[in-house]
Structures are given as structure tokens and as C-alpha cells.
N, C-alpha and C positions, 0 to 999 in steps of 0.2 A: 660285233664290229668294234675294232679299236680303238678308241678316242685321239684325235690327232688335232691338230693347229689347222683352223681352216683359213686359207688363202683366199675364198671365193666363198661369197656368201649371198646368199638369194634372201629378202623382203617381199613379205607377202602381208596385205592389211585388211580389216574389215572396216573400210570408211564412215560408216556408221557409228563407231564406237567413238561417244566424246574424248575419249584421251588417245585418239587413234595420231591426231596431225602431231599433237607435242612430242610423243613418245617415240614417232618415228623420224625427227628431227635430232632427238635428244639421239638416238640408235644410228642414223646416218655421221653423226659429229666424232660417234666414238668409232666407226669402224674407219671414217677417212682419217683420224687420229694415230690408228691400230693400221694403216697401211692395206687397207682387205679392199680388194677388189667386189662393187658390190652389185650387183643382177635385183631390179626393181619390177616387180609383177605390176598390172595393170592401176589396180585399184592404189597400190601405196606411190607408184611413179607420177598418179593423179594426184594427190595430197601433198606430195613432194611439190609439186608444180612442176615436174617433168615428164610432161606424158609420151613427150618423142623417143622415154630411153627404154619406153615397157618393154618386158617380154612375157611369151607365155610362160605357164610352170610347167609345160613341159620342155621346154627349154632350157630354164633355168636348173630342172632336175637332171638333166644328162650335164651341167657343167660346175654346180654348185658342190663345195664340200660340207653346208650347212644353211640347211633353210629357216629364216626366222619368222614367226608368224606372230603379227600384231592382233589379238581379236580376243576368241574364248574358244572353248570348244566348239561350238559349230564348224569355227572359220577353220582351225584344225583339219576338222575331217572333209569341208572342200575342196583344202590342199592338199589332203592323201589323195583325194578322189582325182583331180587333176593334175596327180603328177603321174598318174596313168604308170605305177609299176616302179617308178626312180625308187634308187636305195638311199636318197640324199636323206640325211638326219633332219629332222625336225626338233625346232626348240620352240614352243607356244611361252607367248609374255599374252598375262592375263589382264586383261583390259575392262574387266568386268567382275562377275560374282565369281567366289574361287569355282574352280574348274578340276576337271579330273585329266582331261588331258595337257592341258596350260602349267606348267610346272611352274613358270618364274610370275610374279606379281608386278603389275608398271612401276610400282615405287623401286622396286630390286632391278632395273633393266640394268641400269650401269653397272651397278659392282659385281652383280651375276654375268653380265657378259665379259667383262673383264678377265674373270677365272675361265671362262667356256674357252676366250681369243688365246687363252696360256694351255688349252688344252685340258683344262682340270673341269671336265664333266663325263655325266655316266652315259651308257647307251642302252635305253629301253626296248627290245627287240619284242615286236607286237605281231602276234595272229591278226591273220584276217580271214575273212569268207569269200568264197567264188560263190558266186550266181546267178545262175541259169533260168531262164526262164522256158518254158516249153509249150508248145502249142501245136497238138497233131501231133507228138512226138520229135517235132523240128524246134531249134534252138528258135526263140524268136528276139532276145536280146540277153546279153552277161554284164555283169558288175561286180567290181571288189567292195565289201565292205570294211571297217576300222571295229563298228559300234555293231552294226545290228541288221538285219534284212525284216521286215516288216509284211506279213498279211493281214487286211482288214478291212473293213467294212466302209463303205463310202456314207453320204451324211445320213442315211435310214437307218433306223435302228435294226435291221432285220438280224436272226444268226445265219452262220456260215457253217458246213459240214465237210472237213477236211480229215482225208486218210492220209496217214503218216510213216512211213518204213524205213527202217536205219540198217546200212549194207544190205539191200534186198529183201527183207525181213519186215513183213508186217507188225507196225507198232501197236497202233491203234487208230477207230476215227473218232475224231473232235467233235462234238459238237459246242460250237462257244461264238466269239465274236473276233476270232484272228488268234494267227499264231507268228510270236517271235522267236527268233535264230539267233543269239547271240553270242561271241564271242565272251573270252573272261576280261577283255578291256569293256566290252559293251553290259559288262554284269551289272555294274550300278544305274545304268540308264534306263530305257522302256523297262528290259525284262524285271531290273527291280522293283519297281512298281506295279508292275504286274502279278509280284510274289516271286520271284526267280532268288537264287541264290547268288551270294558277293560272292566271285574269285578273284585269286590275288591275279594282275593285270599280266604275268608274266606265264599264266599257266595254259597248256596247251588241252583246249576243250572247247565241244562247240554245245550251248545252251538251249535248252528246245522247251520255251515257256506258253502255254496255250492262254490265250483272254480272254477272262472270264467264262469258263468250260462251263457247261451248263451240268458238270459231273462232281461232286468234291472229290472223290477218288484222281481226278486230272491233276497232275503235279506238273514240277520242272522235269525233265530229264535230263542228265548231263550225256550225249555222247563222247566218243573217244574221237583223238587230234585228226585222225585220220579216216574216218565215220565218212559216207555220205549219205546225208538223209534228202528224201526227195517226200515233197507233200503235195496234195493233188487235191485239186477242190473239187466234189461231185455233189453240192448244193449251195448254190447262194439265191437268195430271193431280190438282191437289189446292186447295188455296185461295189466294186469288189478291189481293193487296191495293194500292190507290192511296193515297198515304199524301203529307199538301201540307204542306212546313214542317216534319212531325213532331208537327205539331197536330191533323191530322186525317185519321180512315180512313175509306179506302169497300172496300167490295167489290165483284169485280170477277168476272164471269163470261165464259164463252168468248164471242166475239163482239160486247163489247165494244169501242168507242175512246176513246181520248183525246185530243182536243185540247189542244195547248198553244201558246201566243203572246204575244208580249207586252202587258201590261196597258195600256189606255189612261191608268192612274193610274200615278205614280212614288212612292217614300216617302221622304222626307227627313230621312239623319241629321247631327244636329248634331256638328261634331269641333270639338276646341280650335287653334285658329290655329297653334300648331307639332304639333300630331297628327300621326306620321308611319306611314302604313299600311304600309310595307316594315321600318321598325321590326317593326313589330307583328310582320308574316310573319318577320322572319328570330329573334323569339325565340320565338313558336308552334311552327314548325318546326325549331327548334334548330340554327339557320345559322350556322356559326361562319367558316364562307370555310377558304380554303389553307392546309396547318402546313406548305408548304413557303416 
């Protein structure tokens, strides 16, 4: 997508966040300055002290040419989630610890939006996951994810025994404690930590990290953009949870599957023209290179 001057700009906020009220006062002074027409989602139209002007974000996403998001990443991938499909651009101001999807910092809100309101930003065009969940062989509910789709184990320590097949094709079964689906935006989150591999956020693959296999032979798998892998649980001993972005649970019974593939929709984040994502990863990860 082409970077353009947005007219119509949607505020979305995580009320929680101490510097959530200042910075979206500081953010509301400059777009009525900047002439932008501005669309205020529930939680930030609250802190504004105008809760008669809310709208939803689905709403906002069928009229905004740029959605701003006060928070961190979490609040990010609640507003993918509930913009249910909008192509509106997302710009995260990070309100917290630096972030992977939050490009801009609260201190930089002015003079980064300033350049965004003159048009001078990039556009991050992001995979996502469709997912299916299936029960009897009938859909019994779908989700897009940003980050990650999640099988795992509820508060008992018990394992789980999950068969896994990519394009119809028998993978393997798992035996371990959950398996994550991740996108290459969702590579530094759960699956990293799980041992998964970083990719850079713009590449087209879907991540298949099993938790803690009770195999050392059980690795990541990378499939291909267009892959559908379906996994299928035929052992759990105690409660069993799908869990999409960390936004949302389902429960999961034996003989269940999941489908997962990539979404016909992309979500587009807004970075600043010198935004550098390997910055980013090498102070997240505390990459200091060779002391020799």
C-alpha cells in the first residue's frame, strides 16, 4: 500500500497505561492543529472525557485512512483483532517497554506524527493466520491471528499427543506440552521462547514450534506461505486450550483439529522512514555483538 496524507484518523488506547491520558491529549492537540478529522474508539474517547463520541473499530476501520494506537503490543493485536479484516494502517506509539509491533516511543509522538500527517512513512504489510477450529469435522469457530495461534495445556501439568499434517501429508505426532503456529511477525514471541526461529517480520511463512516435545529430534518446522497444516489432538489427560494472539480461548477436546493457513487479509503497520527492525531486535534481545 502507498503511503498517503491521512484525512481521517481513528485513536485507539490501552487506559491502563500511565502515560496513556497525557499522550493522547498531547496526540488529539496535534491532529486538531493538523486539520484531521479524528474517529475516537471506546477506551481512548473515555480518557478524552468524551465517551458520547466512541465508536467501534469496526467502524472506524471501514472510514479511517490511519489508525493510531496508544498502548504496546498487546493493545496492537486487539485492534487487528477487532478491526475484523479493515485494511486501515496501523501506527503503534509505545507506551511501555520497547515493543516489536509499536514502532514509535511516547516521547517521539509529536515529531513522528508530524512526518506520518506530511505523508513521510513506510507501510509494513503483515501475514496473518486463519483459524479453524473443528469438532466432528464441522467448523465450530475461526480467528485471524497477527502473532501466533496457541495449543496447550490448561493449569495440570499433564502432556498432550498431537498428530500434525502439512498439505494432507502426515508430519508427525507430538508428544509434548502444546504446539505453536506462528507467523514470521509472531517469530520473536511464544515460538521464540519455545526455541523457534527469528524471521524477518516481512517474510511469507507459517512456523510450526512444538512445547517442550518430549523428543529432542522435535524441532521447528518452517512451512511454505501457502501450507495448510491441520493438527489434531488424540490424547490429553486434563484440559486443553487454543488460545489466538493471547486475546482469545477456546477449549479444546480430544478429537479435535485445527486448521491453520494463511489469511486471505494482510494488516498494515505504519513505521517511520528510518524505523530499523534489526535495531529493534538487537536491543529487545540484548545483542551487543563480539568483546573480542
Amino acid at each position: 500500500m502507498k503511503p498517503r496524507i491521512p484525512k481521517i484518523v481513528g485513536v485507539a488506547a490501552h487506559a491502563g497505561k500511565p502515560e496513556s491520558r497525557d499522550r493522547l491529549f498531547e496526540l488529539l492537540a496535534l491532529l486538531k492543529e493538523s486539520k484531521v478529522n479524528v474517529l475516537l474508539e471506546h477506551e481512548a474517547a473515555t480518557l478524552a472525557t468524551m465517551p458520547g463520541s466512541a465508536c467501534t473499530l469496526k467502524d472506524i476501520g471501514k472510514q479511517a485512512d490511519l489508525i493510531i494506537v496508544l498502548g504496546g503490543d498487546g493493545t496492537i493485536l486487539r485492534v487487528a483483532r477487532e478491526l475484523e479484516g479493515s485494511a486501515a494502517p496501523l501506527l503503534g506509539v509505545n507506551l511501555g517497554n520497547l515493543g516489536f509491533l509499536t514502532s514509535v516511543r511516547g516521547e517521539e509522538l509529536t515529531s513522528a506524527l508530524r512526518k506520518v500527517l506530511r505523508g513521510e512513512y513506510q507501510i509494513s504489510e503483515r501475514q496473518a493466520l486463519q483459524t479453524t477450529l473443528l469438532r466432528g469435522g464441522k467448523r465450530k469457530d475461526a480467528h485471524r491471528a497477527l502473532n501466533d495461534v496457541v495449543i496447550s495445556r490448561g493449569a495440570f501439568s499433564r502432556i498432550v499427543r498431537l498428530r500434525l499434517s502439512v498439505d494432507g501429508e502426515l508430519l508427525t505426532e507430538y508428544v509434548c506440552d502444546g504446539m505453536i503456529f506462528a507467523t514470521a511477525t509472531g517469530s520473536t514471541a511464544y515460538s521464540l521462547s519455545a526455541g523457534g526461529p527469528i524471521m524477518v517480520p516481512t517474510a511469507r511463512a507459517l512456523i510450526i514450534t512444538p512445547i517442550c516435545p518430549h523428543a529432542l529430534s522435535n524441532r521447528s518446522v518452517i512451512a511454505g506461505e501457502n501450507s495448510v497444516v491441520r493438527c489434531q489432538v488424540i490424547g490429553a489427560a486434563g484440559e486443553l486450550l487454543l488460545t489466538v494472539d493471547g486475546q482469545v480461548q477456546l477449549r479444546m477436546e480430544v478429537g479435535d483439529e485445527v486448521e491453520v493457513r494463511q489469511s486471505s487479509r494482510t494488516i498494515q503497520l505504519v513505521t517511520p522512514k528510518n524505523h530499523s527492525y534489526f535495531e529493534v531486535l538487537r536491543k529487545k534481545l540484548k545483542w551487543s555483538g563480539a568483546n573480542v
